[in-house]
Structure formats: C-alpha cells, structure tokens
C-alpha positions in Angstrom: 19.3 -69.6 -104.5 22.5 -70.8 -105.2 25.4 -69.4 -107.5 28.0 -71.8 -108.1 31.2 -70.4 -110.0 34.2 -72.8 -111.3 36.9 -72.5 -113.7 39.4 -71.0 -112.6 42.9 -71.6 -112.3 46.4 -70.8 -113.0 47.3 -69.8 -116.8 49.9 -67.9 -118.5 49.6 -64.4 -120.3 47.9 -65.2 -123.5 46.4 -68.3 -122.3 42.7 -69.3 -122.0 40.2 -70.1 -119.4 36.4 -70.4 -119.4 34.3 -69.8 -116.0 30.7 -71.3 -115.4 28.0 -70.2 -113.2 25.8 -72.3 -112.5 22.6 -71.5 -110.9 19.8 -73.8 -108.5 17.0 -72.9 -107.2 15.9 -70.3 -109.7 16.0 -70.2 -113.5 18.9 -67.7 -114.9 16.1 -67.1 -118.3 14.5 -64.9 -115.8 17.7 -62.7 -114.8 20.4 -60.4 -115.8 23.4 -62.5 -114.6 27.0 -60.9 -114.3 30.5 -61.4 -113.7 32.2 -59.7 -110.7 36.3 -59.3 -110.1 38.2 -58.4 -106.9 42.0 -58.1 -106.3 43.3 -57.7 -102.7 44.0 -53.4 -102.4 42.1 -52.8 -105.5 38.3 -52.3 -106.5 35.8 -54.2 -107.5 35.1 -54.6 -110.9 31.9 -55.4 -112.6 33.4 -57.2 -115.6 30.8 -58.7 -117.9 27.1 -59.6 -118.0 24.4 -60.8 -119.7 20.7 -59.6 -119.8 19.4 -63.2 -119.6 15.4 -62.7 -119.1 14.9 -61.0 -122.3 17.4 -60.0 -125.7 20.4 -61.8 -124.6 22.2 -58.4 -124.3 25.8 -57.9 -123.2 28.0 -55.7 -121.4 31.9 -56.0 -120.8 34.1 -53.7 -119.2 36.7 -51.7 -120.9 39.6 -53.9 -119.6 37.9 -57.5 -121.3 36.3 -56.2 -124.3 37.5 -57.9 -127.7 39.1 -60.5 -125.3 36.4 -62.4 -122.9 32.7 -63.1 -124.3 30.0 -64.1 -121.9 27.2 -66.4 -122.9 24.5 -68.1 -121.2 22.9 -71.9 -121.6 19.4 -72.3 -120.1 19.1 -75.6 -121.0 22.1 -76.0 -118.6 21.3 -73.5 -116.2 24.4 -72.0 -116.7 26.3 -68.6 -117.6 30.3 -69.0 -118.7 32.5 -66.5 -119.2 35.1 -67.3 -121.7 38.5 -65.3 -121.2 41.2 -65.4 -124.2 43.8 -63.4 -124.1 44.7 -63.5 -120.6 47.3 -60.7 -119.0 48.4 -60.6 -115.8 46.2 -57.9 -114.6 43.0 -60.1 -115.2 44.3 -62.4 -112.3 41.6 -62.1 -109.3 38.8 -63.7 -107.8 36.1 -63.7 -109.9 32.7 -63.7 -108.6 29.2 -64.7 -110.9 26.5 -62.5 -109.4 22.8 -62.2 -110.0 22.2 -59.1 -110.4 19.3 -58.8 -107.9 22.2 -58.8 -105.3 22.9 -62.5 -104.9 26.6 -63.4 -105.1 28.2 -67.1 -105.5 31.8 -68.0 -103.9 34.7 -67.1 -106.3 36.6 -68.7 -108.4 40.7 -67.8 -108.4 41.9 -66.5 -111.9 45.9 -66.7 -111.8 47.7 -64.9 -114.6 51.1 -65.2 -114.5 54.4 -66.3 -116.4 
C-alpha cells in the first residue's frame, strides 16, 4: 500500500494549487480516502475526504469549505484536492490518508505574500 501525495508548493494568498494522491497497491474505488493537514505547534486537521467505495460523498472542514473541492479519478488511481482561495493559514503539510489508517508522506503547502 502506497500513498503518494504531490502538489504542493509555494503560492500567494488568493492563489491556487491542486494536490494528488495517488494510490498503488490497492484500488482507491474500494475506500474512503481523505486529506490530512499539520502545522508545527498546532493540531491536526482532517480537511477533506471523499467516500470513494460507494456515493462519491464529501466532507470538508469548516476552514476549506466553498474554497477547496476534493474529487477522485479511478481510472487514474488518484484523489486531488483542489485549493482556490488560498490564505495564509492553509499553509502546512498536507497529508492524503486512507482512511483505514494508512498515511502517505506530505506534501508542503506555502501560503504567503
């Protein structure tokens, strides 16, 4: 099982980035796959995910919603997480996590002017 996450970079407030996920060893049409975020001294924040294995259902966290959709491509293999909008406060590492407990490295969101 392996979780590979990419995308990320440095942007400024307002700009855009999109993360992918993308998954071996297992199919993601079977999971719930989701989108982690840590900043050094704060929390852990489960930011997005998406019910993969049956309705395609979503969650965000209060703190994305209206500004980063999450979306999944089985053909691919892959989940991305597109982030619009982006403020300062969104800068962390974010991790792509299935939800059965198996996390991939993280990819480092920068958000500053």
């Amino acid at each position: 099982v392996q979780l590979q996450a990419s995308g990320g970079g440095s942007v400024q407030p307002g700009g855009s980035l999109r993360l992918a996920c993308a998954a071996s060893g297992f199919s993601l049409s079977d999971y719930s796959i989701g989108w982690f975020r840590q900043t050094p001294g704060k929390q852990r924040e489960g930011v997005s995910c998406v019910s993969m294995a049956d309705d395609h259902s979503t969650y965000y966290s209060d703190s994305v919603r209206g500004r980063f959709t999450i979306s999944g491509d089985t053909a691919g293999n892959t989940v991305y997480l597109q982030m619009n909008s982006l403020k300062p406060e969104d800068t962390a590492l974010y991790y792509c996590v299935r939800l059965t407990g198996d996390w991939g490295q993280g990819t480092l969101v920068t958000v500053s002017s």
